[in-house]
MIZA-83384 format. One record per residue (C-alpha): chain; x, z, y negated. Coordinates in nm, 4 decimals, padded with zeros to 6 digits, m for minus. Example, Ala and Ser with C-alpha at 12.3 -4.5 7.8 and 13.67 -1.06 7.14 Angstrom:
{rec A {01.2300 00.7800 00.4500}};
{rec A {01.3670 00.7140 00.1060}};
***
This chain:
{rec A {m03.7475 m01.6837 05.4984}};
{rec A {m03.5913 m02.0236 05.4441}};
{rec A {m03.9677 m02.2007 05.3853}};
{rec A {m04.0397 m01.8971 05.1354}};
{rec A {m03.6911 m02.0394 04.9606}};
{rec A {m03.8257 m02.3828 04.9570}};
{rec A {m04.1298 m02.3550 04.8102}};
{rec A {m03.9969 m02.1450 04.5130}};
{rec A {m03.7346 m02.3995 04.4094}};
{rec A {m03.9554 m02.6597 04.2573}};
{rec A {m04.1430 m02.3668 03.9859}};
{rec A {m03.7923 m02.2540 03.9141}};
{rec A {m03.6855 m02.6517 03.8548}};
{rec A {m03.9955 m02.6582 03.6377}};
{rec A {m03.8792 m02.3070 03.4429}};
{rec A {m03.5344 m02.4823 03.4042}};
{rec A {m03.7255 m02.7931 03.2209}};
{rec A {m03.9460 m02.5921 03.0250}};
{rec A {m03.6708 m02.3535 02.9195}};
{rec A {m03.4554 m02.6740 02.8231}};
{rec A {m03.7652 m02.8361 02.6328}};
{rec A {m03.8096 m02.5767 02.4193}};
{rec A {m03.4414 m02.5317 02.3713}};
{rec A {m03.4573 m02.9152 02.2433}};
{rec A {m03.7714 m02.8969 02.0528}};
{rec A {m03.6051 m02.5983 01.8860}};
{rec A {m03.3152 m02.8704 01.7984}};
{rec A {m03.4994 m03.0990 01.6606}};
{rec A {m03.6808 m02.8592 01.4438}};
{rec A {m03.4148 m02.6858 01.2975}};
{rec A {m03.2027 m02.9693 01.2770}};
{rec A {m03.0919 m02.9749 00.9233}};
{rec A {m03.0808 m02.6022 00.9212}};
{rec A {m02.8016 m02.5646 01.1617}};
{rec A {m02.5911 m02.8686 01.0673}};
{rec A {m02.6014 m02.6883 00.7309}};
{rec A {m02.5117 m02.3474 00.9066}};
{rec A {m02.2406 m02.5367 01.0686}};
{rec A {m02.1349 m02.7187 00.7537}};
{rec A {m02.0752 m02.3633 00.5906}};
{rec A {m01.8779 m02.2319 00.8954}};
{rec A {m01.6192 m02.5233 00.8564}};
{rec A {m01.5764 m02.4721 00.4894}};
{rec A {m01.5490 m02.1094 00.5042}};
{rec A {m01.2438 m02.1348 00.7876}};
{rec A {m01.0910 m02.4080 00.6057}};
{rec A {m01.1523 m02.1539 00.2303}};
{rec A {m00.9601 m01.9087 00.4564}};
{rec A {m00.6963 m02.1214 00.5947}};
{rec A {m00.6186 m02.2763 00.2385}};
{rec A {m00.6028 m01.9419 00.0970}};
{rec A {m00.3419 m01.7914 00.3623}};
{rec A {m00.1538 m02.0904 00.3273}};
{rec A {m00.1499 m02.0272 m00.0346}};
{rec A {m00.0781 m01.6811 m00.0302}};
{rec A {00.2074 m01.7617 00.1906}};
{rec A {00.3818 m02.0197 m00.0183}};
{rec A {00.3509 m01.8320 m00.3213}};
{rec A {00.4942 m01.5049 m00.0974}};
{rec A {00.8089 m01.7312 m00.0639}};
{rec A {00.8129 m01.7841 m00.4363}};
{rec A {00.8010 m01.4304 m00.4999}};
{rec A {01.0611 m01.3784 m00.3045}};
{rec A {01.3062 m01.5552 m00.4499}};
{rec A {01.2516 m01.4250 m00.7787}};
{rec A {01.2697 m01.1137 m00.6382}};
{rec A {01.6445 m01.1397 m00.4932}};
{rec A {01.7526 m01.1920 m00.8597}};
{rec A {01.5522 m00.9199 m01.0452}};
{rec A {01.6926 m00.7084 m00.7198}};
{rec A {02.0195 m00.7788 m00.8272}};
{rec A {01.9969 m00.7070 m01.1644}};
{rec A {01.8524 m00.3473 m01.0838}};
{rec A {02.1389 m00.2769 m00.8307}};
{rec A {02.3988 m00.3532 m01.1481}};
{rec A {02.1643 m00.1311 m01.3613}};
{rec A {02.0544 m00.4393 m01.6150}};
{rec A {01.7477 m00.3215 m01.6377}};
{rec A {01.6139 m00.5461 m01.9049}};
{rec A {01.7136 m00.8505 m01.7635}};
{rec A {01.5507 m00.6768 m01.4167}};
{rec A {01.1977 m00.6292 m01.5744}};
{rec A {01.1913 m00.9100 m01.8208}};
{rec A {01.4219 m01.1698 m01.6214}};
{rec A {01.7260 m01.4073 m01.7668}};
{rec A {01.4999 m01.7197 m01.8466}};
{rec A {01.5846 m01.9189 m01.5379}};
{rec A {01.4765 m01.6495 m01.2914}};
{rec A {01.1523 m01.4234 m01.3519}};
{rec A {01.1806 m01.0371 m01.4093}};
{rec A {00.9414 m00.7824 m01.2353}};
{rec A {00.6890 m00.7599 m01.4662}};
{rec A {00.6481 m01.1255 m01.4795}};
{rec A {00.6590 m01.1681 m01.0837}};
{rec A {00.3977 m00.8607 m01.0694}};
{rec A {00.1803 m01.0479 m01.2833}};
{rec A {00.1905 m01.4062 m01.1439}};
{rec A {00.2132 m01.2742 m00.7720}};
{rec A {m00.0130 m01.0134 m00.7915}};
{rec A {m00.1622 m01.1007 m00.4298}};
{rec A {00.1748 m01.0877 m00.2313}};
{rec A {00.3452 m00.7792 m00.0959}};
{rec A {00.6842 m00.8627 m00.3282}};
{rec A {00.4258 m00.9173 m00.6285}};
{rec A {00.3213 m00.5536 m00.5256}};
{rec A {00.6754 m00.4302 m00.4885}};
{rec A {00.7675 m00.5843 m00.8486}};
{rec A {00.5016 m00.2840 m00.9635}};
{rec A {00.6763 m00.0210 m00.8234}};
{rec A {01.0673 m00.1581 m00.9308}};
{rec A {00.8867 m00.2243 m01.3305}};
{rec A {00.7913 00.1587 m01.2783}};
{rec A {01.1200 00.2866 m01.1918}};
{rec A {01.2739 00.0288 m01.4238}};
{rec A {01.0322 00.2118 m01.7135}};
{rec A {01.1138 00.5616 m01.6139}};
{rec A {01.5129 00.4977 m01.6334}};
{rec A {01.4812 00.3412 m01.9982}};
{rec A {01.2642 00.6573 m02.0496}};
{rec A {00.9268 00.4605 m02.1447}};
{rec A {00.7726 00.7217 m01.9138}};
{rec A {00.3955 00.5850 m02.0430}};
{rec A {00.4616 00.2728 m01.8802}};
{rec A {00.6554 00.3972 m01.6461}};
{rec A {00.3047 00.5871 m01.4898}};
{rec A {00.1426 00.2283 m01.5735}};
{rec A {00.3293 00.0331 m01.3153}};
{rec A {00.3707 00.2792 m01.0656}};
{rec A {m00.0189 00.3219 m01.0573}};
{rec A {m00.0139 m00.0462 m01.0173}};
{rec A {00.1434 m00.0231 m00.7114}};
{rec A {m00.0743 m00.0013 m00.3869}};
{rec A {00.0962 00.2026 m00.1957}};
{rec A {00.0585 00.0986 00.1687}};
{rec A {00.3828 00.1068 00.2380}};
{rec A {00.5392 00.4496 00.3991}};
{rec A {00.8782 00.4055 00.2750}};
{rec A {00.8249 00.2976 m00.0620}};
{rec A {00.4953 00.4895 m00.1677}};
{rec A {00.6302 00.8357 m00.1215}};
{rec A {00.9164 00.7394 m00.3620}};
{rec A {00.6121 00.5332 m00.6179}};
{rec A {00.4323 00.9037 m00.5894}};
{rec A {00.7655 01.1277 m00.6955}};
{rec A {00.8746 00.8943 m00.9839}};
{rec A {00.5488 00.9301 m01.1146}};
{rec A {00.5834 01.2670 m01.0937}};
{rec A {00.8699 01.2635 m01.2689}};
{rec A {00.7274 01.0941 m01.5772}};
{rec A {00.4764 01.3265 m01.5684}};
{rec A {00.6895 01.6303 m01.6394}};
{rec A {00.9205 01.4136 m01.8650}};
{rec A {00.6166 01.3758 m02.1148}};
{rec A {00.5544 01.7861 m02.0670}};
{rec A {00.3113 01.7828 m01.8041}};
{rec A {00.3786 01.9882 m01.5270}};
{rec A {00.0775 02.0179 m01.3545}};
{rec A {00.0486 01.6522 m01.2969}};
{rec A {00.4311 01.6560 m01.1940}};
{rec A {00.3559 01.9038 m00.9597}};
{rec A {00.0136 01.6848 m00.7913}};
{rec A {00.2415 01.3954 m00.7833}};
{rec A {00.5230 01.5910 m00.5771}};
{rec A {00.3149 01.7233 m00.3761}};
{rec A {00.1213 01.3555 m00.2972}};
{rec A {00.4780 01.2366 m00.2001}};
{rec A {00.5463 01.5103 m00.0046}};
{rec A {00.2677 01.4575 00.2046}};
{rec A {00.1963 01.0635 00.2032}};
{rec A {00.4326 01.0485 00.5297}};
{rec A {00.6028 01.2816 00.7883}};
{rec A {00.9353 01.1803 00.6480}};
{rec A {01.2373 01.3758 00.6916}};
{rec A {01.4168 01.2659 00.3384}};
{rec A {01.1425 01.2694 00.1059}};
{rec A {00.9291 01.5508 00.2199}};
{rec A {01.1471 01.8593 00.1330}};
{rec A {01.2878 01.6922 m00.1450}};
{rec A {00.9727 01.6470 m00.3233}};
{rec A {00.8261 02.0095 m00.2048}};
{rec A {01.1441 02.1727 m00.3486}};
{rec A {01.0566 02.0016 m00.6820}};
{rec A {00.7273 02.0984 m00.6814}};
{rec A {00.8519 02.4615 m00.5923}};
{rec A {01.0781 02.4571 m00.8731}};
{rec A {00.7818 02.3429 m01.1179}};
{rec A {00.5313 02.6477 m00.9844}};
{rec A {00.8315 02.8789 m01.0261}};
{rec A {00.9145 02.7453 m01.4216}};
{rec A {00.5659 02.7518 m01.5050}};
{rec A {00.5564 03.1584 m01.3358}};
{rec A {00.3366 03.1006 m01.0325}};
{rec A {00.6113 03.2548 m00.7860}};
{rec A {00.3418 03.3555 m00.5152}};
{rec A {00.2639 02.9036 m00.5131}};
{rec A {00.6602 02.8729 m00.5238}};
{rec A {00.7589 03.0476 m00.2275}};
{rec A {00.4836 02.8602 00.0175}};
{rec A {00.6395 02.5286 m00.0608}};
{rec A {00.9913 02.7139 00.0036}};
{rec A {00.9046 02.8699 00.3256}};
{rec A {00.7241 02.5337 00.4578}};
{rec A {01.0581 02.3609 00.3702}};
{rec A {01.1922 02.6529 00.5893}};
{rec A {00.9799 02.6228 00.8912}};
{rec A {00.9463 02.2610 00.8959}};
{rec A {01.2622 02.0823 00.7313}};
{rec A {01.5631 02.3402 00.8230}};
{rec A {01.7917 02.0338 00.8528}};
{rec A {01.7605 01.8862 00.5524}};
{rec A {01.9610 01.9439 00.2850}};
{rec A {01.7007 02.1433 00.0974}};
{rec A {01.7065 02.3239 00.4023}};
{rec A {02.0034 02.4391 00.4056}};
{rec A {01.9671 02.6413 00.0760}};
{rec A {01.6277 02.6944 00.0849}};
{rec A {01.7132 03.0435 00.1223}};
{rec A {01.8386 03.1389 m00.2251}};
{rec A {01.5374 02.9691 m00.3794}};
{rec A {01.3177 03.1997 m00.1589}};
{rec A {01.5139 03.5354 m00.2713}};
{rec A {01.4677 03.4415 m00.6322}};
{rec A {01.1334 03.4305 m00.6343}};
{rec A {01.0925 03.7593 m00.3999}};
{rec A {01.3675 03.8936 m00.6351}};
***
């Protein structure tokens, strides 16, 4: 068994230099081809890189124009919130110039709610449709104050799709209810009591803690009344 070994090695030894020759002719012949290849890796990492690094700097910028417009909201000066105080930017500035951050996103959503409370309700639905809404604390919210534009400028079926959106973006215990009693209360205005009680009752079976929970029974007997 051991001569067998022996006198296979040198054809594999030869296999190994033919394998490698052709590996090296292949080289040679595609030289230019895969430095170029390689060329285009390097730049598209370093594209990449710069970019991130980019985003990231200009993330911190947004930031810090965001405390300030922030503050503003909390203290209800809404114009100097949207349109800033000419030292620091307002949110529809920082939207615009830091479109590709998360607080450039976020300046949407506060230019929405900023619209909505000055009664601009047009714009309002602008912003707030501006806003990607990745985020499952703030999109539920983005959804309902659309909403409420919506039925501020008479329509109440869109007021009730955007309710119902927040309602079921996320399983969360604050917003859900909230926005299914509103859109209950919409069906029920508009006479479609049969639509009204199914948000009710969910609210029942699946939010009893809440506080639209806790009266959600006198909204069902009205419309069974």
């Amino acid at each position: 068994m051991a001569k067998k070994g022996v006198k296979e090695n040198p054809k594999g030894f030869e296999n190994v230099e033919e394998t490698l020759t052709r590996t090296e002719r292949f080289i040679e012949d595609n030289y230019r081809s895969l430095l170029y290849g390689l060329v285009i890796v390097v730049v598209i990492v370093g594209a990449v890189w710069l970019i991130r690094l980019s985003i990231t700097g200009k993330s911190d910028d947004a930031r810090s124009q965001m405390y300030v417009a922030e503050e503003y909201f909390a203290n209800d000066s809404i114009n100097l919130a949207l349109y800033g105080d000419g030292n620091y930017l307002g949110f529809i500035d920082i939207a615009d110039e830091y479109s590709s951050t998360k607080p450039g996103n976020i300046a949407n959503y506060y230019a929405g709610v900023c619209y909505l409370r000055n009664g601009d309700y047009e714009d309002a639905i602008d912003y707030l449709n501006r806003f990607r809404k990745n985020d499952l604390t703030i999109s539920p919210l983005a959804y309902g104050c659309t909403g409420d534009a919506w039925v501020e400028l008479g329509d109440i079926q869109k007021g009730i799709d955007f309710y119902l959106k927040a309602a079921d973006h996320s399983d969360n215990l604050f917003y859900n209810p909230l926005y299914l009693l509103k859109a209950g209360q919409l069906y029920e205005m508009d006479g479609n009591r049969d639509k009204a009680l199914e948000l009710y009752q969910r609210i029942k079976d699946d939010y009893p803690n809440s506080n639209e929970g806790n009266t959600i029974e006198k909204y069902i007997a009205r419309v069974n009344f």
